[in-house]
RODO-2510 file (C-alpha; in nm, 4 decimals, decimal comma):
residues 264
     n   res          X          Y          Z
     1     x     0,0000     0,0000     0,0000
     2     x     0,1375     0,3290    -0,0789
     3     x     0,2243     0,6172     0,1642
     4     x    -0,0262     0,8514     0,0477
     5     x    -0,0242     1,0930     0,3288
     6     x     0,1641     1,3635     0,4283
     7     x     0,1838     1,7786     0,3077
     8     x     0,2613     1,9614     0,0017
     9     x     0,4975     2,2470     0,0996
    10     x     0,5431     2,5277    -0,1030
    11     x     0,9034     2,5344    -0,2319
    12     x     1,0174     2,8693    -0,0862
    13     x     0,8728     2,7008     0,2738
    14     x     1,0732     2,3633     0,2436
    15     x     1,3936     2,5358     0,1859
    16     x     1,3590     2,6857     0,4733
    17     x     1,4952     3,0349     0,3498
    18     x     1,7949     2,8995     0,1773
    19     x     1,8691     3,0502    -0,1761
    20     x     1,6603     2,9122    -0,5060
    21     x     1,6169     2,9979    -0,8211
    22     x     1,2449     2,8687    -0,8716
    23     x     1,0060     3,0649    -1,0400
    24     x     0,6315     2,9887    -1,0945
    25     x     0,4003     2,7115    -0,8646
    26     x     0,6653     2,4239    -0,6994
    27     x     0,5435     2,2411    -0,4687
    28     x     0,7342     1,9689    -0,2628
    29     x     0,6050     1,6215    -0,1260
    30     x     0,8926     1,5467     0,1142
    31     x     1,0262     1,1896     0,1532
    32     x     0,7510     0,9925     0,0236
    33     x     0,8046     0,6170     0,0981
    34     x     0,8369     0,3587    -0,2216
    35     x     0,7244     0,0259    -0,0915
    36     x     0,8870    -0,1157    -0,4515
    37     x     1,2260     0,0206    -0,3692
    38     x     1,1601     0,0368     0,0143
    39     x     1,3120     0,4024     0,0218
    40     x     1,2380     0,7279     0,0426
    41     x     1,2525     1,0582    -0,1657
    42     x     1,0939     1,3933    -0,1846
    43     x     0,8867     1,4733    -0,4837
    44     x     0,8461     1,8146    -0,6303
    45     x     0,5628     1,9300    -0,8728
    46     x     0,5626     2,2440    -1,0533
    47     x     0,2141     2,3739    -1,1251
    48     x     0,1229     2,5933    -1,4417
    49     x     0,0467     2,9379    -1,4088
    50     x    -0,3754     2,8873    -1,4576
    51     x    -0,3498     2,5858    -1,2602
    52     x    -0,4824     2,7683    -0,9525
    53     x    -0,7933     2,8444    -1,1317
    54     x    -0,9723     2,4815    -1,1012
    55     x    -1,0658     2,5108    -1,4528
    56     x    -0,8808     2,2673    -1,6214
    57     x    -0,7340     1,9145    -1,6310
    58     x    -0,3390     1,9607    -1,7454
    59     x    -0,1220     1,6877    -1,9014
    60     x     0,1601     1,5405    -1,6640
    61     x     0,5181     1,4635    -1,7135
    62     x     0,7371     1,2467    -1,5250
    63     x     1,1114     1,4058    -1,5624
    64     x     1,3874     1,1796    -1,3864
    65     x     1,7061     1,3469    -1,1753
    66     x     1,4637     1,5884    -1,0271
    67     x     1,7153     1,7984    -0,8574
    68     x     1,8299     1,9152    -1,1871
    69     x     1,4970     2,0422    -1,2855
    70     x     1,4494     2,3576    -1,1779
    71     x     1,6304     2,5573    -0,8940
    72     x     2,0399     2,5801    -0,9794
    73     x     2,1030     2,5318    -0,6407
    74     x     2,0259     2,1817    -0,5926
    75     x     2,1408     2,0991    -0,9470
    76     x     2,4447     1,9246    -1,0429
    77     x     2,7404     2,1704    -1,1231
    78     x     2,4788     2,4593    -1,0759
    79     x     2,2958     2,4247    -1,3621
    80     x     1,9179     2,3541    -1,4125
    81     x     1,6884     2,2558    -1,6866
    82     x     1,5705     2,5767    -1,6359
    83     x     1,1858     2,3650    -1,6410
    84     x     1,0087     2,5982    -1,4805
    85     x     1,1293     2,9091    -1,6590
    86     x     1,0552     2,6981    -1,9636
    87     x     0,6905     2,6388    -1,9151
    88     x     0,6649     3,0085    -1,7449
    89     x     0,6999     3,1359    -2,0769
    90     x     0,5446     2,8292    -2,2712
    91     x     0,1873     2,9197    -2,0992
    92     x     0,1903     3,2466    -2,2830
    93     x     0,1522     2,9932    -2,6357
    94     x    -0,1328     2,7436    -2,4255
    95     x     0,1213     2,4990    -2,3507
    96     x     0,0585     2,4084    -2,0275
    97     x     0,1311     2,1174    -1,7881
    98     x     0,2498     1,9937    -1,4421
    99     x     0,5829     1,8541    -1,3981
   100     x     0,6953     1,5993    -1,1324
   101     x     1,0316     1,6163    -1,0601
   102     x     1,1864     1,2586    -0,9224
   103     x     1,5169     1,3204    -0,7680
   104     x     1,7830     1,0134    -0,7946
   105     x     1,9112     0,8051    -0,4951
   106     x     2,2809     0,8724    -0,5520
   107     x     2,4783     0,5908    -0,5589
   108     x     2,1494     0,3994    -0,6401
   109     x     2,0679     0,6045    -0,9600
   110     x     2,2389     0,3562    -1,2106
   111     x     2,0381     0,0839    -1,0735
   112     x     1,7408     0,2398    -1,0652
   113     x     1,7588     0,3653    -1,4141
   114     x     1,8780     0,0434    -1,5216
   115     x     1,5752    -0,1810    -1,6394
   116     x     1,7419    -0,4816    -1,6860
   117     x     1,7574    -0,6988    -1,4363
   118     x     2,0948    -0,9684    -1,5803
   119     x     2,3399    -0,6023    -1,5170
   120     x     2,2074    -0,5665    -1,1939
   121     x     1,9033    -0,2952    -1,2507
   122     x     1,6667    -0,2003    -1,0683
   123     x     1,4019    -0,0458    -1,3481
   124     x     1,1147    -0,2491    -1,3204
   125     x     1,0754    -0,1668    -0,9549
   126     x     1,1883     0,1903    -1,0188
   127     x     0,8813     0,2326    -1,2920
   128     x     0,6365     0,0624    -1,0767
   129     x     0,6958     0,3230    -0,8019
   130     x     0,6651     0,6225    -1,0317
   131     x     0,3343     0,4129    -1,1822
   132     x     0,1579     0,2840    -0,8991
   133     x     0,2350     0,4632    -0,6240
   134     x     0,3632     0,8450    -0,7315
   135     x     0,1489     0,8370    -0,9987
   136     x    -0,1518     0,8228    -0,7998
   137     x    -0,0690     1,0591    -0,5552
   138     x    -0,0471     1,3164    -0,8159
   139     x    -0,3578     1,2723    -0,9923
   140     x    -0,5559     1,2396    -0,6351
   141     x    -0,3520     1,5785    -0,5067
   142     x    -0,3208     1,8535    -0,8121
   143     x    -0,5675     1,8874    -1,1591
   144     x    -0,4444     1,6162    -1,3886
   145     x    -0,5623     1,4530    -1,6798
   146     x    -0,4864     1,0924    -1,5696
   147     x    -0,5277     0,9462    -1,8759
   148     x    -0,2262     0,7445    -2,1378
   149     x    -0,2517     0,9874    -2,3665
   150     x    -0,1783     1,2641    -2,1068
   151     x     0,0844     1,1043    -1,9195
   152     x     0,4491     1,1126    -1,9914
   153     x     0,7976     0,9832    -1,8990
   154     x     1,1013     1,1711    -1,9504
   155     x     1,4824     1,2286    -1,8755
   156     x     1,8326     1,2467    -1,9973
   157     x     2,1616     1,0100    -2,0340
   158     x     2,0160     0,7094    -1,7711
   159     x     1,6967     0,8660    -1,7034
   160     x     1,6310     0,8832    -2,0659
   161     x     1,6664     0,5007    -2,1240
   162     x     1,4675     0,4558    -1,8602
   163     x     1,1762     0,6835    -1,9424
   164     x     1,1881     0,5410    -2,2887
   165     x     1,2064     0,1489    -2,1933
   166     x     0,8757     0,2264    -1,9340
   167     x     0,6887     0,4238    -2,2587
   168     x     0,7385     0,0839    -2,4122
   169     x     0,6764    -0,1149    -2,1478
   170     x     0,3545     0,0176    -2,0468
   171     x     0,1336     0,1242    -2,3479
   172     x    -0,1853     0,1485    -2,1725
   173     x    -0,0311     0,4028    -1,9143
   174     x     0,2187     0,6195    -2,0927
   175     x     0,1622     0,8487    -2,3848
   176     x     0,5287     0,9722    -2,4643
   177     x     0,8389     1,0287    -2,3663
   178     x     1,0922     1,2936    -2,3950
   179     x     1,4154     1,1286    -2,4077
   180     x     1,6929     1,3753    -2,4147
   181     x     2,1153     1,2521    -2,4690
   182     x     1,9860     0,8779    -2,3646
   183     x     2,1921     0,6176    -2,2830
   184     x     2,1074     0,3545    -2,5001
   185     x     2,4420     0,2031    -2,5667
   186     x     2,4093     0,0590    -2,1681
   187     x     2,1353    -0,1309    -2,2813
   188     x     2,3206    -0,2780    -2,5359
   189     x     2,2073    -0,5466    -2,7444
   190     x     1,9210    -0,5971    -2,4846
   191     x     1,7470    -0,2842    -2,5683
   192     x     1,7552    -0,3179    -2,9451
   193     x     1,5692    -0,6528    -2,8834
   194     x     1,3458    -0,5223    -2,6164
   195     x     1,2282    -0,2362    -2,8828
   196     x     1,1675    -0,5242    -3,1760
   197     x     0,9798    -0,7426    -2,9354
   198     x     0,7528    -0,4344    -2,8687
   199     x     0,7234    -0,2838    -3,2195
   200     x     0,4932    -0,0153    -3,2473
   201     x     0,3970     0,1700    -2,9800
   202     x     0,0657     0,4916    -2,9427
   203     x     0,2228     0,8433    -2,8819
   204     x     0,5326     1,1023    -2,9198
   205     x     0,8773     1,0359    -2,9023
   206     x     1,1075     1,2925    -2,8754
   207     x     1,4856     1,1774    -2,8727
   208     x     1,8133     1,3812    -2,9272
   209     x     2,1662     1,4303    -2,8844
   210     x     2,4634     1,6684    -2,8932
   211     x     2,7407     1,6034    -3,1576
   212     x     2,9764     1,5300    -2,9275
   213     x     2,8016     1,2672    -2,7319
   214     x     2,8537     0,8885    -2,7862
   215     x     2,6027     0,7459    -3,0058
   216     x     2,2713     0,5459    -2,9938
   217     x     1,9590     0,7916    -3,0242
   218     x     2,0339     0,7960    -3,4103
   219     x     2,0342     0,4603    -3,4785
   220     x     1,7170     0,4394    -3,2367
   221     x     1,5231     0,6738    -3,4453
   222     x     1,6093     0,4653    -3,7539
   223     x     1,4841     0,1938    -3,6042
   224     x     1,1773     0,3583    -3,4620
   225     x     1,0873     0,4630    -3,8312
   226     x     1,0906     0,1281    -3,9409
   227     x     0,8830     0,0404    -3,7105
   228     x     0,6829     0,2560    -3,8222
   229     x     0,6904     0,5557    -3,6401
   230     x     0,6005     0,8890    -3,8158
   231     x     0,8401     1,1504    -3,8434
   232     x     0,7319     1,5156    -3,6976
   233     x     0,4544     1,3043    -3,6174
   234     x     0,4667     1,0543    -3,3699
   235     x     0,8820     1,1005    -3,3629
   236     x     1,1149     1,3661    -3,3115
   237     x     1,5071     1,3245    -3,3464
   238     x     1,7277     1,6467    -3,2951
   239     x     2,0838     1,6531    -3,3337
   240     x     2,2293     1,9711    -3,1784
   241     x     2,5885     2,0778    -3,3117
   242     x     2,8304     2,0632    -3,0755
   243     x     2,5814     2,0224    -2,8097
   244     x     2,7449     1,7808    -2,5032
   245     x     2,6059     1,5949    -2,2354
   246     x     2,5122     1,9263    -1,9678
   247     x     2,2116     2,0113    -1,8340
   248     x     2,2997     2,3248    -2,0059
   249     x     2,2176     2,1748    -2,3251
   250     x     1,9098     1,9858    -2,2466
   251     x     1,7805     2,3501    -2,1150
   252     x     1,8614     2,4800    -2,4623
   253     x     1,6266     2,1989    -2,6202
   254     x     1,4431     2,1568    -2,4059
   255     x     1,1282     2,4036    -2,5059
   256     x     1,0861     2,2800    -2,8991
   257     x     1,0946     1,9309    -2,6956
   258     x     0,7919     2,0354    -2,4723
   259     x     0,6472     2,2021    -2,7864
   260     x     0,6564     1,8713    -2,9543
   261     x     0,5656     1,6711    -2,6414
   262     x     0,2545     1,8757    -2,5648
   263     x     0,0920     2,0037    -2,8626
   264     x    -0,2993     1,9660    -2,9414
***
């Protein structure tokens, strides 16, 4: 049974007047228990800008390495996704949606992003918690549109294979998935047969990669398209020019991703 209890903080409150760089609606679910991983983190949600309204039901995505997302001070090296600024301006075009940001366990992030179980991952378990018990919480807490077409995975590097293998995995629940610098080449072999084995899959992927990043999001997209995924359509492939493997540069992409992601 998931831990379902507990309060929403705003963001400003649970840092406890220490320095941010938040703008907008974040709010902060502190240490919510995963009875799949038996562990606990905090989960943060930014809201969009109408959100307070009770008007509407918004689309939800699920970004990985959640301290990254949106305050530089939490973020690795100091720099952030820069999500919230993102979607800040992104409501002015009627692009709106909530964000829940999952931060990573430290030294238990490779594992956790790691979906197969023969190198020692932890995925499976990982997905169910962000499934069946965050997942829940959200839709029961904030104004969501619960539905697969609504719901989305994303991340980068290992949080990008991972968001990618659980839009495959789980076609009734997941709509897309924004999978920025992934690290496909630690599935290996593995992955390329997980994707044939699945063919075809409902929804929007959105993959890319910086030209100075190893490989594996190209040849994924290749192989997407003959499964028969549309390009511009249902599939998205960017290659930014001397773009590396910083949360700089998924920042930089990130709003034609969301564009992509979340258009009518």
């Amino acid at each position: 049974m998931s831990d379902t209890g507990g309060e929403w903080l705003d963001y400003a409150a649970y840092r406890e007047g220490a320095p941010h760089t938040v703008v907008g609606t974040l709010r902060v679910r502190p240490q919510l228990y995963s009875p799949q991983l038996d562990n606990r983190r905090d989960v943060l949600v930014y809201l969009p800008p109408s959100h307070a309204t009770g008007e509407r039901a918004y689309p939800v995505l699920y970004l990985q390495d959640g301290q990254n997302l949106f305050d530089a001070d939490t973020a690795f090296g100091g720099q952030e996704w820069q999500v919230d600024e993102t979607l800040e301006a992104l409501s002015a075009e009627g692009l709106e949606a909530l964000v829940v940001g999952l931060p990573h366990m430290g030294p238990e992030r490779i594992a956790e992003y790691n979906p197969f179980a023969a190198r020692g991952g932890r995925g499976q378990a990982y997905l169910s918690f962000v499934m069946e018990t965050v997942k829940p919480l959200i839709d029961a807490s904030f104004h969501t549109r619960p539905e697969r077409e609504s719901t989305y995975l994303g991340g980068s590097s290992m949080g990008g294979l991972i968001s990618f293998y659980g839009f495959l995995q789980r076609p009734d629940s997941v709509g897309g998935v924004l999978a920025m610098s992934p690290a496909f080449w630690y599935g290996g072999r593995a992955l390329a047969e997980y994707v044939s084995q699945h063919g075809w899959r409902p929804g929007r992927v959105y993959l890319d990669r910086g030209t100075t990043e190893r490989g594996g999001a190209a040849r994924m997209a290749k192989r997407l398209i003959a499964l028969g995924y549309a390009p511009e359509t249902q599939l998205r492939y960017v290659e930014e020019e001397g773009g590396q493997h910083s949360e700089r540069a998924w920042a930089r992409r990130l709003p034609e991703a969301l564009r992509f992601l979340l258009r009518p």
